[in-house]
N, C-alpha and C positions, 0 to 999 in steps of 0.2 A: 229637693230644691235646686235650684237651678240663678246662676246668676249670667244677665245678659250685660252686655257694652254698647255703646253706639258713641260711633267716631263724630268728628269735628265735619266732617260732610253729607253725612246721615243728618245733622240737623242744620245744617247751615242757613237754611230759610224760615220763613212758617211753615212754608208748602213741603218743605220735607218735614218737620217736625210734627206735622197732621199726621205724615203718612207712619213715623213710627210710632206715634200713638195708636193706627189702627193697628198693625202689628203686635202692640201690648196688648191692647184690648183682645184680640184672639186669643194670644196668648192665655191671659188671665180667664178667659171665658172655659179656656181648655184644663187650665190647671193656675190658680192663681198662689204659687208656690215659687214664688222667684224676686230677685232684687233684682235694680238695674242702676248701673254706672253711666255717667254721659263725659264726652269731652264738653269743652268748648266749642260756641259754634265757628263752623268753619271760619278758620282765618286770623281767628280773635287773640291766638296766643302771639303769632308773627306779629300781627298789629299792634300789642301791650310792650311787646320787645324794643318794636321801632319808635312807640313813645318814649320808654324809656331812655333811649339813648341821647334823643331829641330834648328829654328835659334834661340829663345830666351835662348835655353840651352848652347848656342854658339858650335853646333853640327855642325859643314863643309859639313857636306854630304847633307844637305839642298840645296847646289847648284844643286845635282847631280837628287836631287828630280824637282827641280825647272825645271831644263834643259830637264827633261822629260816631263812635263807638256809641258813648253814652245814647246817640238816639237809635242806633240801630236796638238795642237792647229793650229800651223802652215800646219802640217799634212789633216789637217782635211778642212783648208783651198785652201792647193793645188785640192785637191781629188773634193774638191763642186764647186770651182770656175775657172774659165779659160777666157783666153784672156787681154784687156789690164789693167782689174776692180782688176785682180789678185794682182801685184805690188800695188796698193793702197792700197788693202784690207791688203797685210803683210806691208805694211809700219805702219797702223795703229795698227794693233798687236803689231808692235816692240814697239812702245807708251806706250800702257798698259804693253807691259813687264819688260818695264825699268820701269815705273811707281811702279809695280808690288814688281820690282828687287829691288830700294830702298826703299821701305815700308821692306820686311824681313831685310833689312841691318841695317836698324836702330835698328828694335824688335833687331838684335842679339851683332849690338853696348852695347845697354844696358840693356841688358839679359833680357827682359821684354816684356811680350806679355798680353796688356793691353786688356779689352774688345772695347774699341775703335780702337785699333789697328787690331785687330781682323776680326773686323766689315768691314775697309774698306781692307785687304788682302782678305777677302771672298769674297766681292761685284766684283772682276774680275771672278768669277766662270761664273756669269751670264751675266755681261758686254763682257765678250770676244764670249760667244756663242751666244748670240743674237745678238749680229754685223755678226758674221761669216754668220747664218742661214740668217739673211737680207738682204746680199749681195747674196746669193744663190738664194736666194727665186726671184732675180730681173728678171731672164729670163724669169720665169714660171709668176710670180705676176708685171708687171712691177712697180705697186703703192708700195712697201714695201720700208719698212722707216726705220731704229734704233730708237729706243726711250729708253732713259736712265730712265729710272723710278724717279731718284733721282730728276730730275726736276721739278716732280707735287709732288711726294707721301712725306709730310711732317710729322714729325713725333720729339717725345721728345727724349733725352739725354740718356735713357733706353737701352744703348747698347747691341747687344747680341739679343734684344726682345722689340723692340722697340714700342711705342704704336702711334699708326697715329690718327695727326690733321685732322679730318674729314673734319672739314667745310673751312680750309683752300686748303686739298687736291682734296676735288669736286668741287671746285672752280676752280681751277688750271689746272685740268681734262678738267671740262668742258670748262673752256675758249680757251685750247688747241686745244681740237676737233670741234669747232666751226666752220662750213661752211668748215671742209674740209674732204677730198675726199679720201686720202692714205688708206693703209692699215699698223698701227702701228707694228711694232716688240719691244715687250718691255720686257725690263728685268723684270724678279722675282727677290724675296725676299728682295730686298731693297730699300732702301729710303733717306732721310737728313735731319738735323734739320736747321732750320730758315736762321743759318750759315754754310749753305753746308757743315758738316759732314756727311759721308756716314755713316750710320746705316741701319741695319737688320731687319729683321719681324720675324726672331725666327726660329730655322726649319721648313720645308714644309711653307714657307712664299710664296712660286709663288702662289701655290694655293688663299694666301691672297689677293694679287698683284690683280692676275685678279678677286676676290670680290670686291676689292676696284673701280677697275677701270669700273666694271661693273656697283656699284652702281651707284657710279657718274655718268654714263650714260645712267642708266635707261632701260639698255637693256634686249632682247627680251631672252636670255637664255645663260649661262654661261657654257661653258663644259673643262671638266676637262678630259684628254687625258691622261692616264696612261698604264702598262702592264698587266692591267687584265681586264675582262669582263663587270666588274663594282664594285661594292660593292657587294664585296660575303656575303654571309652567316655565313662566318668563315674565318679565315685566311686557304688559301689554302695549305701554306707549312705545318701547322700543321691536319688542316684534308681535307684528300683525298675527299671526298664527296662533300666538300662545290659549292655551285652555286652561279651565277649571283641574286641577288634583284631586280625582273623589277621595282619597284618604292615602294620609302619608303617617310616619312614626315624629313621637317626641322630637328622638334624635334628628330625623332628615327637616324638621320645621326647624330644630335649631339652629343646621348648617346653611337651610335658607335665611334664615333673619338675619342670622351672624353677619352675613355676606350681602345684605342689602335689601333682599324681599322685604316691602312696605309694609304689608298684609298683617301681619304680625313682627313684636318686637321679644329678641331673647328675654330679656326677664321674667317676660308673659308665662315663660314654657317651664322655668325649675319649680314652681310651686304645685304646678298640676303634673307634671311628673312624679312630685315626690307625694302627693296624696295620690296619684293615679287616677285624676279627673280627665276625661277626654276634653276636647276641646273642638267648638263648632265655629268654621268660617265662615259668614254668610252676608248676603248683599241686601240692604235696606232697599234698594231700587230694583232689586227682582225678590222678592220676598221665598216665591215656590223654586229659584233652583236650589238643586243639591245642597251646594255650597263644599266645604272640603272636612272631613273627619279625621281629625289627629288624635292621635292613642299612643300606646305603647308598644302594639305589634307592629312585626313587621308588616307591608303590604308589597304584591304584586301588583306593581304598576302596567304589567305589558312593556315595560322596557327598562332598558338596562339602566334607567338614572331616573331619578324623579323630578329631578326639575332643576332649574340652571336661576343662580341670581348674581348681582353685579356690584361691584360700587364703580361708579362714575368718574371719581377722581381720588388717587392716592400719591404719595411719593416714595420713591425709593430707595432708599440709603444703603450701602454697601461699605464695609467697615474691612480692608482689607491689611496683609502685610506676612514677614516670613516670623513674626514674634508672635502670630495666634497659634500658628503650630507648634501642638503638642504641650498647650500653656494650660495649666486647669485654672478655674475662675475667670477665663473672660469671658464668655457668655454671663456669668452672675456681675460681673463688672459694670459692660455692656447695658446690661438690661434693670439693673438695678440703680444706674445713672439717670434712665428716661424713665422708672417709677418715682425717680426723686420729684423729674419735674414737672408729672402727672402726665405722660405722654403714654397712650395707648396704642398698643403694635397692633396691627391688623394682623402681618402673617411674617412666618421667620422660616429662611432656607439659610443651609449651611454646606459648603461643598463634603465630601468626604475627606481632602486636603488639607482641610482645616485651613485653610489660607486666604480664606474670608466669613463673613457673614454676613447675610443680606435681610432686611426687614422692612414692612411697608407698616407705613402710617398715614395721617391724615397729612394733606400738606400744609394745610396752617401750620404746623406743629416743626417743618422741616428743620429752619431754620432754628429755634430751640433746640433742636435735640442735636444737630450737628455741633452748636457750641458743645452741650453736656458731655458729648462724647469727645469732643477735645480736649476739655477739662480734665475728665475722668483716666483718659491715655497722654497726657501731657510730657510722662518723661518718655514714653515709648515713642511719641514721632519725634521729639528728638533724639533720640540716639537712632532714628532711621530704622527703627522694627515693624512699627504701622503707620503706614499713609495716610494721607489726609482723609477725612468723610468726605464718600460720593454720592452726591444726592440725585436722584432723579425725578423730572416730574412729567408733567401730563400723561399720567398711567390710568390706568385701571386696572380691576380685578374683575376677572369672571370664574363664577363659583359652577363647578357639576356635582352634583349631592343626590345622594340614594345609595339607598342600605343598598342595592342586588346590586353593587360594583365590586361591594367585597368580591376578593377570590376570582372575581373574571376576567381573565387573560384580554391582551391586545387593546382593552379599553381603553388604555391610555395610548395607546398608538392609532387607535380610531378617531379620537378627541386632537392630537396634532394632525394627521391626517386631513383631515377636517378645517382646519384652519389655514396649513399649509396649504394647501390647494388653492386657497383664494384667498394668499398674499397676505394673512396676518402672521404677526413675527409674535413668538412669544420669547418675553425677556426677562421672567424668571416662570419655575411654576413647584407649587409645594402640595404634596400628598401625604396625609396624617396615615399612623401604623391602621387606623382603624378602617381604611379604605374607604370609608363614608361621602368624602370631597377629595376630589383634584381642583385645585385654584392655579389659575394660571394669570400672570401680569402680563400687559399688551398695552400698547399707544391706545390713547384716549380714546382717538379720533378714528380707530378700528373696531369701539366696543361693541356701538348696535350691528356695526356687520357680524362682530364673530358669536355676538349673541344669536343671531339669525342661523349664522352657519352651522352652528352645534345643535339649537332645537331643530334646524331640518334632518341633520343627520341623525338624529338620536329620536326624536318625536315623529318626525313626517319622515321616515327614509322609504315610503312609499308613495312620496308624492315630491318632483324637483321640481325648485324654480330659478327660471331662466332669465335673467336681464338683457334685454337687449337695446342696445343704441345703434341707430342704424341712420347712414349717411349716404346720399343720393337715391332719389324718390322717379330718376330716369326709367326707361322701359323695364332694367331687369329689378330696378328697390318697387317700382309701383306694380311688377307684378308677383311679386317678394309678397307685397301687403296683400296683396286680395286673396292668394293662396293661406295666407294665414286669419286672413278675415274666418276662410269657410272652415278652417281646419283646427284653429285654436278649440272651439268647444270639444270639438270631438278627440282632442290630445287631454284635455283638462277630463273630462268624462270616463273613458276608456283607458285612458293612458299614465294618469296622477301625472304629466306634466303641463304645469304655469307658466306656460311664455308668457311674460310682460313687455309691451314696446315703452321702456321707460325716454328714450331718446330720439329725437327724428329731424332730419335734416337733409334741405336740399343747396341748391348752390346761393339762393339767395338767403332762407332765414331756417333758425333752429328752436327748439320747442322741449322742454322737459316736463314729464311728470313721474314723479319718483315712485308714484302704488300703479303703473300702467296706465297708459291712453287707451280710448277707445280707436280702434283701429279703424274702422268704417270714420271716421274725423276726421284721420290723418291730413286730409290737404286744407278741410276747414283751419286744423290749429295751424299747420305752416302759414296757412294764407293770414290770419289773423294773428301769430306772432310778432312780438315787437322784437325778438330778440335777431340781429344781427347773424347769419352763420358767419363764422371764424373757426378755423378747426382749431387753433391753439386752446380759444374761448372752448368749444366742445369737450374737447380731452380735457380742458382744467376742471369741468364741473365736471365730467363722468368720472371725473375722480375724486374729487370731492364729496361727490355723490357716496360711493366708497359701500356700494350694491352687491352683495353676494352673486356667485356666477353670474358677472356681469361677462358679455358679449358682444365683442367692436364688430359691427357688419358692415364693412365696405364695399359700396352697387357701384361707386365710381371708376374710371382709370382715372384716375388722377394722382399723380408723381406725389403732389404736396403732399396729401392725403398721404400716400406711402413711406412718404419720409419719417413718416411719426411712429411707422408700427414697433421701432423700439422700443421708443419712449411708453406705447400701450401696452407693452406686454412686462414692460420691467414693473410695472404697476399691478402686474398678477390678474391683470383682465384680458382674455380669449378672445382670438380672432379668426371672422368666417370670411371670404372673402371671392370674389372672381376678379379683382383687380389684380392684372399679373405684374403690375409695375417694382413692385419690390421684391419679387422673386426671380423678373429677369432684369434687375440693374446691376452693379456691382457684386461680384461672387461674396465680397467680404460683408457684405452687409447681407446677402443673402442666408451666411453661414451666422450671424451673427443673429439673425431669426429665429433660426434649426433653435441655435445654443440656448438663448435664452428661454425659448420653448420649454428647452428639456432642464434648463438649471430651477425652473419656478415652478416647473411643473402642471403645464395650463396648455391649452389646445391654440394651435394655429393651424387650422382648417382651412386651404386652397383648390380642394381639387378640382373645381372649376375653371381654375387656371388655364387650363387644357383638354381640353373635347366635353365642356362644358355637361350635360350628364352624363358622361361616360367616365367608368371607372379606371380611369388610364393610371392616372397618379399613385392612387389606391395599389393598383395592382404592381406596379413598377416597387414600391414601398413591401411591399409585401414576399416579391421575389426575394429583395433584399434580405429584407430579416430571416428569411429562411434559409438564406445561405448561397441564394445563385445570382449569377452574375450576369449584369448585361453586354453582349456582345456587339449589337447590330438592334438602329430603328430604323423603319420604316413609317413613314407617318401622311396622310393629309389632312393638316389640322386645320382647315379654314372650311367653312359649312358654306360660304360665299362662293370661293375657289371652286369647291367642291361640284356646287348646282352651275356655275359656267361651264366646266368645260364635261361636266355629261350633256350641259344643253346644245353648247356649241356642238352642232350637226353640219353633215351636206346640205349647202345652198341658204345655211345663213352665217351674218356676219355676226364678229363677237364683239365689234361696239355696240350692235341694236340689242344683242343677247346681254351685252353688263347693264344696257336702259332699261331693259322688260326688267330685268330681274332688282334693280334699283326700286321699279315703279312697283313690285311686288312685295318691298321691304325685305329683301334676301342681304342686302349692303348696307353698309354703314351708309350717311347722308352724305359723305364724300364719299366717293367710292375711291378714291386714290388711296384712300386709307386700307381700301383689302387689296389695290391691285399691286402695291410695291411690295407686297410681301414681310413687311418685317412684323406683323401680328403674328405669322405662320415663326419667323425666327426668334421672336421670344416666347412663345408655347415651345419652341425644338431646344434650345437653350433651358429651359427650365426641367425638361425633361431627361436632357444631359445630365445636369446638375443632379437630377431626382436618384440619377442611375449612377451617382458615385464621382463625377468627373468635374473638378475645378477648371470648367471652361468660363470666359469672357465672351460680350456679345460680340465682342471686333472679330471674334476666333472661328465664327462661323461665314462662311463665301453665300454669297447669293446673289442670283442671277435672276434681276426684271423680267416679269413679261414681257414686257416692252422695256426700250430705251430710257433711260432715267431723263431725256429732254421732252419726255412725252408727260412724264409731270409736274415741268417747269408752267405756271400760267396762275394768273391771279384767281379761275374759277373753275367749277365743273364745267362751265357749257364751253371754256375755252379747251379744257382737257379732251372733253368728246369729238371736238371739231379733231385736235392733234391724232387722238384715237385710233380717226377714219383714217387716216393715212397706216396707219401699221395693219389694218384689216387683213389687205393682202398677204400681208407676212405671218399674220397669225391661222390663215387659211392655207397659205403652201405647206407649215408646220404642220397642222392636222389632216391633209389631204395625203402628204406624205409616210404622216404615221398609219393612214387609215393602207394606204398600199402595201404596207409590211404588217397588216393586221394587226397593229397598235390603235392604243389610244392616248389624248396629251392627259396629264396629270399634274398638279403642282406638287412635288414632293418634298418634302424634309427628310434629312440622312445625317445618320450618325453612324459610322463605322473606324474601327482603326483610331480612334481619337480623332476622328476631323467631322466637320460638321460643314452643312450645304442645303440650301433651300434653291430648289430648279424645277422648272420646267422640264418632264420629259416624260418619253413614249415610253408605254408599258405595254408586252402584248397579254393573251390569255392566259398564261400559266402561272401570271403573277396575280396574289389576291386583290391587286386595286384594277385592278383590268373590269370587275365586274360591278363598280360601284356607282351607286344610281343616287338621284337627288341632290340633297345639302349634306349626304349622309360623313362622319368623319372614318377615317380607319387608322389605326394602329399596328403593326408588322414589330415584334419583340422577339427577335433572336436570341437566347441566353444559352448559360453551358448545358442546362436543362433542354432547351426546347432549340437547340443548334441545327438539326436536319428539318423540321417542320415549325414554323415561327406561330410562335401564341399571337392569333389578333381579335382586336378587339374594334368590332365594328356597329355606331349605329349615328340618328341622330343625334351629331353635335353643337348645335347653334339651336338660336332661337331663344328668346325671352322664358317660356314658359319651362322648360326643360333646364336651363340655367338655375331661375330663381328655385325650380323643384331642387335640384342639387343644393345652392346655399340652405336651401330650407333644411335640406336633409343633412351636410351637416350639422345645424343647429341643433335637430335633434338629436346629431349622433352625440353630442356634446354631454347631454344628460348622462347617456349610457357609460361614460367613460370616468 
C-alpha cells in the first residue's frame, strides 16, 4: 500500500484538480492499493486566517471575504461534479459553511480569536477540499471515500501545533483500515483531542498527516506531490541554476527542512524513519520527472554537499558577560527561560571562552525573549557579571547539508572562501559534531547572492558566472559588445563560462536587467530607456543589485567615473578597466586601489592602461613578484605618436602628416589631445608606480612637441593653421637627426628615480630605431635583465585590440 499527498497548489483550481485526478486514475489502474491525503486548495488556509482576524477585530468586511471563499468552493464544486451527486455534494458544503459562518460570528461576538478557535476555522480549509476532490474522484476511482482525519489522528490540547498520540492514533488507523477495500480521501493538517476538539499539526501538517498515516500502516512508500521536481538543490526562486536531488538520506531531508526547504516539513520525516518507509518527492505539473527518493542510505550525490537551504529572516541574540565563565547551569538557565515562553532557538553557538552565547530565533519572538532573559539574569546584570541582551536583526541563515561533508577536510574553508570573495560577511556560523550541516548567519540582504555563490561553487564549479555592468558604449565599450556578441556562446559551450551584461550605460541613459540583456539590443535598450545615466544612480543599484561575481567595466576616461572605484570595490565588486584616470591621479588614492584590492580580495584588472594589448603591466607585476627589480624604462607608449613620426619622412610636412593620419582615425578627434603628450605621461607614471616608486604626476618633466602657445586657440582648425608655422622646426629636427643617422621618437624615461617624456633622436643600435607603424615598445632594464633590456613590442592602440584586452581580462577573472 502506498499513501499519496497532494499540496494546497496541486489543487488550487479545477484545472489542476482534473489533472491529479488523472494521476490517481493511473495510479489506481496500475495498482489501486493506496490512500490519499489533500491540502486545502491553494491559498485557502492564509484566507480563513486573514478572516479570522478581520472578525475578531469586529471588521464587517469579513463577510465579504467569507462570501468569496464560500463561492469559490461551491465554484469549484459545479466545474468537478455533475449530475444527480451535484445537489448533495452542495447541500453538504452549505453545512460546513454555516458551520464555518458561526464559528467567525462568535470570534467577532467577542473580539477574540483564540488558538482554539483558530484551530477549528482552519480545519474547513481541508475538510471542504477533500470532500469536494472525493466526490470527483467517484467516476474515475469508484472506491473513493472522505475521511476526516479528526477521527483517527489524536492528538494533545497544543493548539496551533499540536502533538499526536501515536499509540492511540495507529491504533485507530489501523483498526480503520482493516479488511477493507476503498480508496481513502483524507484531510491534512488536522486532527482532535480525546474530546473531539479539532486541532492542527502546525504548518505543512498534510505532509504529516500522510506520515502518520503511512506509519500506521506500514507502507510500501509515501510520496509527497508538490509544484516542483522534487527537492532542489536550492530554492529555485532565489537561485536560477538549482536542480532536482535524485535521492538524498532521512537525515540530509531533515537538515533541509529544518533550515527552510519548502518541499518537505521535519515532522513529515520521524515517522517514516522510524518505520523505515522511503519517501517520494514529486511534481503534479510534470507527473513523469524523476522527482527526489529519500531513504535511509546514504547517497553519492557527485558532490561534497547535497543541497543548501535558507531561512530568509531571523534575529540574533547574544547573551554576553565575565559571570558565564566557568558558571554551570547557564545555558539550562538561558534556555529554559525562552522554553518558558514558548520561544524556539533555531541555532546556538557558544565561544570556547565561555564569555558568551549566541542563539537565533525567529524575530517576532526578539523582543520576548530579550525581556525573559533579563528576568531570568536580573541579579547578575546588576552586580555587572552579564550585560545587557544584544539582539540582532535583518539576518539570515544559510544551511549546507550532506552526509559526504563528514570527515572532509577544507570544506569549511571552501564554503567561506566562497562567500569571502564576493563580499559576504559572515556573522556567526555553527557546525553540529555530526558534520551533516555548516549553518552560517549573514545580512539579509546578502542571502540570494550567498545562496548563488555556494551552489556555484559547490554544484556548478565547472561552469562561472560572470556579472557584468559596463559603462561607456564609445568606440572601445561598442566594440567590447560586438566581440562578446560573437564570442559569449562559444565561452558558454566550450568553456562553462556565463558572461551576463546585467548593466549598460552610456553618457546619456542607463539600462538593467538582473538574468542578462541580450547583447545584439544593447543600443535598442539604451535608446529606449527611460532611466537617466547618473553614475551615483549606477553604483547604487549595482549594488543593490548585490550579483555574484559582479564586474565594474569602465570604456570611459572619465575622472568622475574614477573617483568611485573605491567606493566599488569596497563593495566586494571587481574592476576591469582602460581608464587610466585613477591609476595616474593621486599616488594616495592609487595606493588605496592596490590595498583595497588585496584586503577584500577581488580583482582590479587595468592592464590596458598602458600599451593597450600588450602585456606590459602583466609583465612589470610579474618581475616583481619574483623578486627583480626595476632599474631603467624605456617606452613609446602613444600608437598616434608612434605612426607620426615613422610617417614623418623626407619632403613631407608633419602638420599634413598629423591631418592624413587624423582623417585615418590614428588620433583622438582633437588631436591636441595626443600631441601635448600627457596621455604618454600618465601611461609612464603609472608604470613607475607599477614598478615600485611613489612618484606624482608634477614629478615627471616634459617637453612639447611644439611650444605649449601652439595649443592656445578656441579650435582644431585654429591649432593646424598655428601647426604650420612650427613645420619648419619640426623638419630641421628630423633632417638633422636623419644626418647623424637617427630618427625622432617620443620617448618616456624612467631612470635614477626621475622621470621625462621628450622628443629625441635615437640611432640603430637602440631597439626603437627600427619601429614601424602605430606599433608601441617597451625597453625594461632590471637587475636581471641589466646588460640586454627585456622588450616588449607590438600593436598598441586601436579599438579592437584594447577591447580584446578588457575582454580578456574579464575572462581572466573567472580563472582566478
Amino acid at each position: 500500500m502506498r499513501i499519496l499527498k497532494f499540496g494546497g497548489s496541486s489543487v488550487s483550481t479545477p484545472e489542476r484538480i482534473k489533472n491529479v485526478i488523472n494521476i490517481l486514475k493511473d495510479k489506481y489502474d496500475q495498482d489501486p492499493s493506496f490512500s490519499v491525503v489533500f491540502s486545502a486548495f491553494g491559498g485557502v488556509t492564509d484566507a480563513l486566517i486573514s478572516i479570522s482576524k478581520q472578525a475578531a477585530a469586529g471588521n464587517e468586511q469579513y463577510h465579504d471575504a467569507l462570501e468569496h471563499l464560500i463561492e469559490r468552493h461551491l465554484a469549484a464544486a459545479e466545474n468537478l461534479i455533475s449530475g444527480s451527486n451535484l445537489s448533495l455534494v452542495i447541500d453538504t458544503l452549505k453545512e460546513y459553511f454555516k458551520e464555518l459562518s458561526d464559528a467567525l460570528h462568535g470570534v467577532q461576538l467577542i473580539r477574540e480569536l483564540s488558538p482554539r478557535s483558530l484551530d477549528l476555522i482552519m480545519s474547513f480549509g481541508e475538510r471542504m477540499s477533500a470532500y469536494i476532490i472525493s466526490e470527483a474522484m467517484k467516476p474515475a476511482i469508484p472506491g473513493s471515500s472522505f475521511l476526516d482525519a479528526r477521527e483517527l489522528v489524536k492528538t494533545d490540547r497544543n493548539f496551533g501545533n499540536a502533538r499526536v498520540n501515536y499509540e492511540t492514533t495507529f491504533a485507530n488507523i489501523i483498526s480503520y483500515f482493516s479488511g477493507k477495500t476503498f480508496v481513502p480521501i483524507i484531510t491534512g493538517f488536522i486532527g482532535s483531542t480525546d474530546d473531539q476538539v479539532t486541532t492542527t499539526l502546525g504548518r505543512g501538517g498534510s505532509d504529516y498527516t500522510a506520515a502518520i498515516f503511512g506509519a500506521a500502516l506500514k507502507v510500501q512508500e509515501i510520496e509527497i506531490w508538490t509544484d516542483v521536481d522534487g527537492v532542489m538543490t536550492a530554492d529555485p526562486r532565489k537561485v536560477q541554476q538549482a536542480f532536482p536531488i535524485a535521492a538524498m538520506s532521512y537525515k540530509e531531508a531533515l537538515e533541509m527542512s529544518h533550515f527552510g526547504a519548502k518541499v518537505i516539513h521535519p515532522p513529515t520525516i520521524a515517522p517514516a524513519l522510524q518505520r523505515n518507509i522511503p519517501i517520494w518527492i514529486k511534481n503534479s505539473f510534470h507527473p513523469t520527472a524523476p522527482g527526489t527518493f529519500i531513504s535511509k542510505d546514504k547517497k553519492d550525490h557527485g558532490s561534497l554537499i547535497c543541497g543548501i537551504s535558507s531561512i530568509d529572516d531571523i534575529a540574533l541574540l547574544r547573551l554576553e558577560g565575565s559571570g558565564l565563565v566557568g558558571v554551570c547551569g547557564t545555558a539550562m538557565r538561558l534556555f529554559g527561560a525562552l522554553a518558558k515562553n514558548g520561544i524556539n532557538v533555531i541555532l546556538i553557538t557558544q565561544g570556547s571562552s565561555e564569555h558568551s552565547i549566541c542563539f537565533g530565533i525567529a524575530p517576532i519572538h526578539a523582543e520576548q525573549a530579550r525581556t525573559a532573559i533579563d528576568e531570568e539574569f536580573l541579579l547578575e546584570r546588576k552586580a555587572g557579571l552579564i550585560d545587557n541582551v544584544i539582539v540582532e536583526k535583518g539576518l539570515s541563515v544559510i544551511a549546507v547539508v550532506g552526509e559526504n561533508m563528514r570527515m572532509t577536510p577544507g570544506l569549511a574553508g571552501r564554503l567561506f572562501g566562497a562567500l569571502g570573495k564576493n563580499g559576504v560577511n559572515v556573522v556567526a556560523m555553527v557546525q553540529g559534531s555530526s558534520e551533516y550541516n555548516i549553518s552560517v548567519v549573514i545580512k539579509r540582504e546578502d542571502e540570494e547572492k550567498g545562496l548563488n555563490v555556494i551552489h556555484e561553487d559547490f554544484f556548478l564549479s565547472h561552469i562561472t558566472t560572470l556579472h557584468i555592468f559596463l559603462v561607456g558604449t564609445g568606440l572601445i565599450g561598442s566594440t567590447l559588445l560586438s566581440q562578446m556578441e560573437k564570442q559569449l556562446p562559444i565561452l558558454r559551450k566550450e568553456h562553462s563560462l556565463d558572461i551576463r551584461i546585467v548593466g549598460l550605460a552610456n553618457s546619456q541613459k542607463m539600462y538593467f536587467e538582473p538574468h542578462g540583456l541580450k547583447v545584439t539590443d544593447h543600443k535598442e535598450l539604451l535608446r529606449n530607456s527611460s532611466e537617466k545615466m547618473d553614475i551615483a544612480s549606477y553604483i547604487k543599484k549595482m549594488k543593490s543589485l548585490n550579483l555574484m561575481n559582479s564586474i565594474f567595466v569602465d570604456c570611459t576616461s572619465s575622472e568622475e567615473i574614477a573617483e568611485n572605484y573605491s567606493s566599488i570595490l569596497s563593495s566586494s565588486i571587481s574592476i576591469v578597466t582602460p581608464n587610466k584616470k585613477a591609476n595616474s591621479g593621486s599616488y594616495s588614492r592609487y595606493k588605496k586601489l592596490k590595498e583595497l584590492s588585496e584586503l577584500k580580495g577581488i580583482k582590479f584588472y587595468y592592464q590596458t592602461n598602458v600599451g593597450g594589448g600588450l602585456p606590459i603591466i602583466s609583465t612589470i607585476i610579474d618581475l616583481r613578484r619574483s623578486g627583480d627589480k626595476i632599474v631603467k624604462i624605456e617606452a613609446i607608449l602613444s600608437g598616434t605618436l608612434s605612426y607620426l613620426f615613422n610617417t614623418f619622412t623626407a619632403g613631407t610636412k608633419f602638420s599634413e602628416v598629423l591631418r592624413e593620419a587624423q582623417k585615418k582615425g590614428y588620433t583622438e578627434p582633437d588631436p591636441r589631445e595626443d600631441l601635448n603628450g600627457k596621455d604618454v605621461l600618465r601611461k609612464l607614471l603609472i608604470l613607475v608606480r607599477e614598478s615600485g616608486f611613489p612618484m606624482e604626476i608634477e614629478d615627471i618633466t616634459i617637453e612639447p612637441i611644439v611650444p605649449e602657445e601652439c595649443f592656445a586657440g578656441k579650435g582644431v582648425d585654429e591649432f593646424y593653421h598655428k601647426l604650420k608655422d612650427y613645420d619648419s622646426m619640426l623638419e630641421q629636427k628630423r633632417s638633422q637627426a636623419a644626418k647623424e643617422g637617427k630618427v625622432l621618437r617620443f620617448i618616456a624615461t624612467f631612470k635614477q628615480g626621475k622621470a621625462s617624456v621628450a622628443l629625441q633622436a635615437v640611432n640603430a643600435s637602440h631597439p626603437f630605431y627600427h619601429l614601424s607603424g602605430s606599433d608601441n615598445i617597451i625597453a625594461l632594464n632590471t637587475e636581471r635583465y641589466r646588460d640586454t633590456p627585456l622588450v616588449i613590442k607590438g600593436q598598441g592602440a586601436g579599438a579592437e585590440v584594447t577591447a580584446g584586452e578588457v575582454f580578456a581580462d574579464i575572462i581572466r577573472f573567472a580563472s582566478h
